[in-house]
C-alpha positions as CSV (number, residue, x, y, z in Angstrom):
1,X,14.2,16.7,3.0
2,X,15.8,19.7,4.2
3,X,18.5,17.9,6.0
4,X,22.0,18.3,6.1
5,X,23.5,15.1,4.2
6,X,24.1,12.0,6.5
7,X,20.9,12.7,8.5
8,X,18.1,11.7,7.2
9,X,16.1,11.9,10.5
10,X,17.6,15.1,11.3
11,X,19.6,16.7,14.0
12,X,20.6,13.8,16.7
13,X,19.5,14.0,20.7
14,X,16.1,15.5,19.0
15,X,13.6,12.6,19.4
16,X,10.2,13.6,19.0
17,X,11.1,15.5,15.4
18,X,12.7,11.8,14.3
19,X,9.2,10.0,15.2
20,X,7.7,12.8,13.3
21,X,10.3,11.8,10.4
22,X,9.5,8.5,10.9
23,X,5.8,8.7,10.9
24,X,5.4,10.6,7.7
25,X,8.2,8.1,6.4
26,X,5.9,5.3,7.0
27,X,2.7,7.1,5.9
28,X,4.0,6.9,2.7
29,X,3.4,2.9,2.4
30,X,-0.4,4.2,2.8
31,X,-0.3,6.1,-0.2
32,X,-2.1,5.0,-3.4
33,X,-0.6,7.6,-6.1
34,X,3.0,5.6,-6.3
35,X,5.0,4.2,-6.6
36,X,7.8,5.8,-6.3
37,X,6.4,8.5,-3.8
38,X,8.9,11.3,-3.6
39,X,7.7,13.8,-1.2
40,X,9.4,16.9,0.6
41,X,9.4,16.7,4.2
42,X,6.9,20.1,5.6
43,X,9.7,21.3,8.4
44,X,13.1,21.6,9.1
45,X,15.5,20.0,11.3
46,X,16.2,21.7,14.7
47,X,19.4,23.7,14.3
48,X,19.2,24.0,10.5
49,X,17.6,27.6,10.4
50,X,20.7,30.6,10.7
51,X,23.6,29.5,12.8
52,X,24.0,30.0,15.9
53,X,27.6,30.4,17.5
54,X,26.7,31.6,21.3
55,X,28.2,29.4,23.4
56,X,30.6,27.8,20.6
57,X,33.9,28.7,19.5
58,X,36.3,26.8,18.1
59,X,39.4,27.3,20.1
60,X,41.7,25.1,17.9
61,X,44.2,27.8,16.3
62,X,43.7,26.8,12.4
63,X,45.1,29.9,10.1
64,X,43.5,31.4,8.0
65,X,42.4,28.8,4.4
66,X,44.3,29.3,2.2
67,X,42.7,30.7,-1.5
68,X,42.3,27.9,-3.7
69,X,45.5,28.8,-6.1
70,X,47.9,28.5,-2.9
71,X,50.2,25.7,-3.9
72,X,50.9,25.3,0.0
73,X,46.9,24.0,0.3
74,X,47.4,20.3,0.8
75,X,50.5,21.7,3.7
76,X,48.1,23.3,5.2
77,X,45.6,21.0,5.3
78,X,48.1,18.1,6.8
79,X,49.0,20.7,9.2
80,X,45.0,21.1,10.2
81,X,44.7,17.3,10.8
82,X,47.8,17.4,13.1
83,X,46.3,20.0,15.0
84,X,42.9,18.4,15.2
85,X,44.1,14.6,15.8
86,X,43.8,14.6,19.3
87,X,40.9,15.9,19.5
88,X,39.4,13.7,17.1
89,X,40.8,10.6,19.3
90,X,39.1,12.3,22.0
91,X,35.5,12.3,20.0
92,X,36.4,8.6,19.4
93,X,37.4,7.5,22.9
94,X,34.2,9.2,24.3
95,X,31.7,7.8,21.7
96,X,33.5,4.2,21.9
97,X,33.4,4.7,18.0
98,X,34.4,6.8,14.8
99,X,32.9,7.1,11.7
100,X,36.1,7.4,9.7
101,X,37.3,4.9,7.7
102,X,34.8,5.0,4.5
103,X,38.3,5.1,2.3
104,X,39.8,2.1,3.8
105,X,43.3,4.3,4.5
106,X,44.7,6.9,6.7
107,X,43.2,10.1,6.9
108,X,46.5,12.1,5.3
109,X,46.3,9.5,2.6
110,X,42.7,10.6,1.9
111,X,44.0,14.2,2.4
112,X,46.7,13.5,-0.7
113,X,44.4,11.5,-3.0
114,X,41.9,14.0,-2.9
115,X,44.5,16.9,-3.4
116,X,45.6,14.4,-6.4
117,X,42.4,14.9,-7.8
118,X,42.3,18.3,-7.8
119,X,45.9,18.6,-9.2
120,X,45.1,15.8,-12.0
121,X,41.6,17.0,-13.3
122,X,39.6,14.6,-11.8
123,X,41.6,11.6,-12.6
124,X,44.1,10.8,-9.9
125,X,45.7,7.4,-9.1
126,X,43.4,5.0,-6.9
127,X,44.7,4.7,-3.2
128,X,42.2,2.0,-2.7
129,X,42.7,-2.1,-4.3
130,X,38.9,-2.6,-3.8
131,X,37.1,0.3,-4.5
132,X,35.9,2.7,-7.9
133,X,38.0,5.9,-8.3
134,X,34.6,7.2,-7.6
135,X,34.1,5.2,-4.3
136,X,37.5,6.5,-3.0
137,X,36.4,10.1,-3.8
138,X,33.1,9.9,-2.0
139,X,35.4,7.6,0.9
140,X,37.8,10.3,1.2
141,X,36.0,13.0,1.5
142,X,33.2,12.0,3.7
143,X,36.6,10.4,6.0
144,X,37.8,14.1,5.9
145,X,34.5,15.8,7.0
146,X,33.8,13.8,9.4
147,X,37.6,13.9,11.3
148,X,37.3,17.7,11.3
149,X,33.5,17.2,12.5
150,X,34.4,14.7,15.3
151,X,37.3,16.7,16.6
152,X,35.4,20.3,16.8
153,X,32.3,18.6,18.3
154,X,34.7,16.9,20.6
155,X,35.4,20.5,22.4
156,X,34.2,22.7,25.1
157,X,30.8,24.6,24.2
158,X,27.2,23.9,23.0
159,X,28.3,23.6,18.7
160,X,25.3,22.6,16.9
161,X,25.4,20.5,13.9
162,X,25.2,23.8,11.5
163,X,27.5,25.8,13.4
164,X,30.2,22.4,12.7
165,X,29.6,22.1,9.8
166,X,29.6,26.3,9.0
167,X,33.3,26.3,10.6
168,X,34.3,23.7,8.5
169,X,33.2,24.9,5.1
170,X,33.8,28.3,6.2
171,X,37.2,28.4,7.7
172,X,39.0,25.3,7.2
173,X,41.5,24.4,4.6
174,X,39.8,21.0,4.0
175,X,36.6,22.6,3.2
176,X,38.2,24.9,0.6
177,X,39.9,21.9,-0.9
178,X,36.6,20.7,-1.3
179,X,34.7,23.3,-2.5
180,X,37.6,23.5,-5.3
181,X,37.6,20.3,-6.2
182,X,34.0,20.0,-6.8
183,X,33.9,21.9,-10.0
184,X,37.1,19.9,-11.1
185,X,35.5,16.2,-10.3
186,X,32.0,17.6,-12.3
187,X,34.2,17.6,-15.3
188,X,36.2,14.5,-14.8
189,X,36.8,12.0,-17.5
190,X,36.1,9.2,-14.9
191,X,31.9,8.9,-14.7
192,X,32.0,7.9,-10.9
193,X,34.2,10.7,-10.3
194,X,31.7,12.9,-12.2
195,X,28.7,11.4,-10.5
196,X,29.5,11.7,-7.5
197,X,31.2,14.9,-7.7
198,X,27.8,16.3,-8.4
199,X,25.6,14.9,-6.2
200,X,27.5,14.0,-2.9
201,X,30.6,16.4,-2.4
202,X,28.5,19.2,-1.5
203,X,25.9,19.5,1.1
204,X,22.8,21.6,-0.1
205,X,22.9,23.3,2.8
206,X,26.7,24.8,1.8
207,X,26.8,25.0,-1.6
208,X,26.1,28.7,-2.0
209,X,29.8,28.8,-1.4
210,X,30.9,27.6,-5.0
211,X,31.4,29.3,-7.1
């Protein structure tokens, strides 16, 4: 499916596309030529063709991110979740709910690990007691999208999913640790750092920006 990662139904408040999603879901039991039936999904989701900012701006004052040699990155990025954190209790407080908390551990401690990783290779001591090293990675940085997620969505202006999720891979210091560290956690000497380094770090949707 052409959806961004963590939607399988597609965008949310769009219910007559998920019944679509979920009809042709359940079609799929019908089928005789399986199983497994792995299908592509005709459409996409509303909101996931070119962004559009009209009406949306993020009035948070985050610099510039930093290039991915600045040794000041992981400063930069504890500086971004200051600035964001009460907007992100804001998102909480209005949706009686957060989705952070996949690591188990504070949100700068996921900041650090994951900046660990980068600085180790891949391997990076495990902040969790009950978790993989590979489980923390996918914890962490899922934990870190979705703070800087909850707290721009928590803000003035009509943001659409893409637009979010553009400003954060686009402009944010968190996204460009990310994006760095993706290359670095491919060639890991851990496999569940590798694996999911591969197939989980990295939306589709943003992943003309490796490289």
């Amino acid at each position: 499916m052409p959806f961004e990662l963590g939607r399988p139904f597609g965008a949310p408040d769009e219910p007559e596309f998920q019944r679509r999603v979920l009809r042709d879901t359940l079609a799929l039991l019908e089928r005789q030529d399986g199983p497994p039936i792995l299908d592509d999904f005709p459409a996409d989701a509303p909101g996931a063709g070119p962004t559009d900012m009209t009406g949306w701006s993020c009035p948070i004052p985050l610099p510039p991110a930093p290039p991915s040699e600045d040794p000041a990155l992981l400063a930069d990025i504890l500086g971004e979740i200051g600035t964001l954190s009460p907007w992100q209790t804001l998102a909480t407080d209005n949706r009686g709910r957060t989705g952070v908390g996949a690591a188990g551990v504070p949100i700068e401690t996921a900041a650090r690990f994951l900046h660990d990783l980068l600085e180790g290779e891949g391997v990076a001591d495990n902040p969790s007691d009950t978790l993989s090293l590979g489980q923390s990675l996918r914890g962490a940085s899922e934990d870190l999208k979705t703070f800087y997620m909850e707290a721009a969505t928590a803000q003035p202006g009509g943001a659409t999913s893409r637009s979010v999720a553009d400003w954060f891979w686009g402009s944010t210091a968190g996204g460009r640790l990310l994006l760095v560290l993706h290359p670095v956690c491919v060639a890991s000497a851990d496999d569940g750092v590798k694996r999911v380094a591969a197939s989980q770090l990295i939306p589709r949707l943003q992943a003309h920006r490796l490289g």
